[in-house]
Phi, psi and omega in degrees: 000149193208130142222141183239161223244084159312094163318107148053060208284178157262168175286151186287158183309134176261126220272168162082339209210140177279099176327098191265322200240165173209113160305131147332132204222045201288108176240180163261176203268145192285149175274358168258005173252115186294076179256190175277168169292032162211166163224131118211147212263127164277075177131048179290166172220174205281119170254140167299147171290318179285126220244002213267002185261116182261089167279114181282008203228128128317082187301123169261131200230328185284158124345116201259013190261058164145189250345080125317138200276160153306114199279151187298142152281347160182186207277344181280335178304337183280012171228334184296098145332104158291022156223145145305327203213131206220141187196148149206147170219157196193145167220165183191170158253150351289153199302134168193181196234163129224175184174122174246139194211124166241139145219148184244122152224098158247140189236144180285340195289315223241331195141213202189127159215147110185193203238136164222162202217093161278143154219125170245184185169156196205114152252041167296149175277174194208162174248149178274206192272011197244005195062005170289138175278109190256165159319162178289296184331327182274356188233331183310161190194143200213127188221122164232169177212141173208146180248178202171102143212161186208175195210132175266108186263124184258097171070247184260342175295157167206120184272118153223156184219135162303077169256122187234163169207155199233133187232121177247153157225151168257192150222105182283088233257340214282019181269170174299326161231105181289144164240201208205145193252126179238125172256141155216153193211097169240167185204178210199085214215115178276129176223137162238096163173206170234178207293343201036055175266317175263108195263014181257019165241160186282145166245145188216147192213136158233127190231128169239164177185189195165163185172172170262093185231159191205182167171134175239169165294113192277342177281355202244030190355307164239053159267094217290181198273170193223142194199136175234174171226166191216166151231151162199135158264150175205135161232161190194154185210156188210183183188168188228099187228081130089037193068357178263145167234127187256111187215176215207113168244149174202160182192132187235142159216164167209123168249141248168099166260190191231072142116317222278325184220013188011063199258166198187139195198126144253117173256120171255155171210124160228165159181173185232151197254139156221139154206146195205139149296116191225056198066251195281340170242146188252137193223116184233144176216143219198151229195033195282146160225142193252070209269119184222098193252120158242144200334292210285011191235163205274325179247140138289164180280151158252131184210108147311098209230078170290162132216188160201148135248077201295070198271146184252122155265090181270009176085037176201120177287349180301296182230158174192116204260173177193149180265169172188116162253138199211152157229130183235152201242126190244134183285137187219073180294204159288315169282344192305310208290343166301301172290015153278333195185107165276009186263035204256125184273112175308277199321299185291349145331303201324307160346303199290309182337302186285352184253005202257169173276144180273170196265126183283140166211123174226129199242138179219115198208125197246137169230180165204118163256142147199209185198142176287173244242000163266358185075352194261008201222133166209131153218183178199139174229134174215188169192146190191183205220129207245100187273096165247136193246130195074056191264121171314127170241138170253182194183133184277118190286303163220182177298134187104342219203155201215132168250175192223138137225207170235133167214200199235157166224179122228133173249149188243145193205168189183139196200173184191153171215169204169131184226156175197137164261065203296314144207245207264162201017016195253157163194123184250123172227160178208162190205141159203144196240150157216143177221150185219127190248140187267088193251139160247022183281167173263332184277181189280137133265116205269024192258151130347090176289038176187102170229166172172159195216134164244168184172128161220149202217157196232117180244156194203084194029231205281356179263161185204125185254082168214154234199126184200142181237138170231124179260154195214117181291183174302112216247157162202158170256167182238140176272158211276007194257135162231159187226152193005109177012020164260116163314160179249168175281149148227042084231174177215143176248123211269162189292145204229180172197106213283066191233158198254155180180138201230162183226153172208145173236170171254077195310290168241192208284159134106351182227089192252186188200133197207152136281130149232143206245172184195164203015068195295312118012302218036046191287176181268118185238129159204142193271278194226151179317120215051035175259111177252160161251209185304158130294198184299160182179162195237154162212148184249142162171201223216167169193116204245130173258096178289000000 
């Protein structure tokens, strides 16, 4: 877990709609992320509404050094609701579970609780990397979660506070002898301040937090925990003066594991906000330094954390382009790179650990958004260039198992989306990204240069119809074997095309039943080398709004 004090994020992408302009949000930074003073995502995508197709496994396809989410002005956006009481559940073949539980109370006078509650699982058997047929025991996988938060409203102030905790166990099946992996992750974060919507009194917000995270081997007895621990304080202030908006950050963390890879990262961050209205342009700017000492490295970092953003309003919603430059900063403690890849061989590791640098990305991306005068057309195309310094390269150590190291790339990328409503319940959207990478790695960038999604989806009184493909290019990885000083591949993975489709009906008010089908196809879908997911498959369940 990590924080770095986002200067003046922006507000997040609004579903449904191509985002042109994103307003100030001056909160303090969520505490579990190292990010930069800015979000602004080179590369949103159109998301479907229907939420009922239920997968537990994830293709990992993005880049992870940037779009970072924004951080909240508090812990109630994630509960004031329209249902208090929220519930699904769904199982399906091949055997796997899902299952979600929300409750909610909130009063504006007084305040705000609640709790959730996640769970997946997937007990499809798997083959290892070796083509051996293993046990549900040897493959199986489990992600549960429960959140706890509440809010005090004191005057123009609001005291919140956070807990969450989180339990994964993995299987590393594709190894020769699989073993099996346990994750736990809690954490713990207190605010004090205010929402910073009426900027036209100072607004001010301080957030401490802390947590845990560990992980062991369950086959093993005597493989000790692997444990990292964390701290952070943030404060932050903002104004409004008169069309000027002024806001002012600061922030410190530390992470610390216990003893093992005697890895240890101290971060300080400040920075400063401008935005302003200027006719036809609109302009926020940002302005940060970053002091970052890790144990193993011998000079700490200094980072120089610009952003900008230029949006043009020409009085015509068909189009409105905008320039944008932004930098993000990714922490790459122990637990980050766990959550990049759990399939990361800890021993041979240990070393590295303690050494890496966070990862840099400074992004320059030119667009044009708009939408026709009906609403019924949205799009957005844009293209730019991405400098990242220290990016995590994976490389397969042995079969089943992953080593990491760092270099620099620059990518050059270009995309485009477009959502359509031809008419009352109908909706078509598509989205596609490409990239082309400069590396001074010896290893493979093992992410896909070429993705994209289509979806379209149908209401029909009480029925909802949709049917969406995800295209994912040729992916490959590199192994620990070299020929004139260039790694070699040892696996690839061919470009798939991933498509879905879901039904849902609506029995009574508050109560529906759905279907979802998923690798309709039955391509070789795989998240990292020789990790594949299902094959084709369905899941049936219910989702009750009390």
């Amino acid at each position: 877990m990590a924080v770095f004090m986002a200067v003046a994020p922006l507000s997040a992408q609004e579903h449904k709609q191509v985002e042109v302009t994103k307003n100030y949000t001056h909160e303090v930074s969520s505490a579990k992320k190292l990010t930069a003073p800015t979000e602004i995502s080179d590369a949103p995508v159109i998301e479907p509404e229907i939420i009922y197709n239920v997968n537990p496994e994830t293709l990992q396809v993005a880049l992870e050094d940037h779009n970072f989410k924004p951080a909240k002005a508090g812990y109630a956006d994630d509960f004031f609701r329209p249902q208090n009481f929220f519930a699904r559940i769904a199982a399906g073949y091949p055997l796997g579970s899902d299952a979600a539980v929300r409750y909610t109370a909130h009063n504006k006078h007084l305040g705000y609780f609640g709790v959730g509650v996640d769970h997946e699982a997937n007990f499809a058997k798997r083959t290892n990397g070796y083509g051996e047929e293993l046990s549900i025991a040897d493959s199986y996988s489990m992600s549960n979660v429960i959140n706890v938060g509440g809010g005090l409203v004191l005057k123009r102030q609001m005291l919140e506070a956070s807990i969450n905790y989180g339990n994964d166990i993995v299987n590393r099946y594709a190894m020769m002898n699989p073993d099996r992996v346990c994750f736990h992750d809690g954490n713990i974060s207190v605010r004090y301040g205010d929402d910073f919507v009426d900027l036209s009194r100072l607004n001010f917000g301080v957030e401490v937090g802390g947590g845990r995270w560990s992980q062991r081997l369950l086959i093993e007895e005597e493989y000790p925990c692997i444990a990292e621990h964390n701290a952070n304080i943030a404060a932050n202030v903002a104004r409004d003066f008169k069309g000027n908006i002024v806001g002012v950050k600061a922030g410190f963390g530390i992470w610390k594991d216990n003893g093992y890879a005697q890895y240890r990262d101290m971060a300080v961050n400040v920075g400063a906000s401008y935005a302003r209205s200027f006719g036809i342009i609109n302009l926020k700017a940002e302005v940060g330094y970053m002091y970052d000492k890790v144990s193993g490295r011998e000079k700490a970092s200094h980072f120089f954390l610009p952003a900008a953003r230029l949006d043009f309003d020409f009085g015509m919603v068909e189009v409105q382009p905008y320039i944008e430059f932004e930098t993000n900063i990714k922490h790459n403690g122990i637990e980050a790179l766990y959550d990049q890849n759990k399939y990361i061989a800890f021993e041979p590791m240990t070393d590295e650990f303690n050494k890496m640098a966070s990862t840099r990305s400074y992004d320059l991306h030119f667009g044009v958004a708009g939408s026709d005068k009906r609403s019924k057309v949205a799009y957005r195309v844009y293209l730019g260039a991405s400098f990242i310094r220290d990016q995590m390269f994976w490389y397969v150590n042995e079969v089943g198992t992953f080593g990491f190291a760092q270099g620099d790339n620059t990518r050059l990328f270009a995309g485009a989306e477009v959502e359509y409503h031809p008419v009352g319940g109908l909706r078509l959207a598509a989205s596609a990204r490409a990239h082309l990478d400069n590396t001074s790695s010896i290893y493979a960038v093992s992410d896909p240069k070429i993705v994209a999604n289509i979806l379209a989806e149908y209401r029909l009184k009480r029925w909802k119809f949709g049917i969406s493909g995800d295209f994912v290019g040729r992916r490959e990885w590199s192994g620990s074997d070299f020929v004139d000083g260039k790694s070699v591949v040892a696996f690839e993975s061919d470009a798939i095309f991933d498509l879905h489709a879901d039904v849902a009906f609506k029995v009574k008010n508050g109560v529906e039943l759905f279907v979802s089908g998923y690798n309709l196809l039955n391509q070789d879908i795989f998240d990292y080398a020789y990790y594949h997911r299902n094959g084709i498959g369905f899941m049936l369940g219910a989702k009750i709004d009390f």
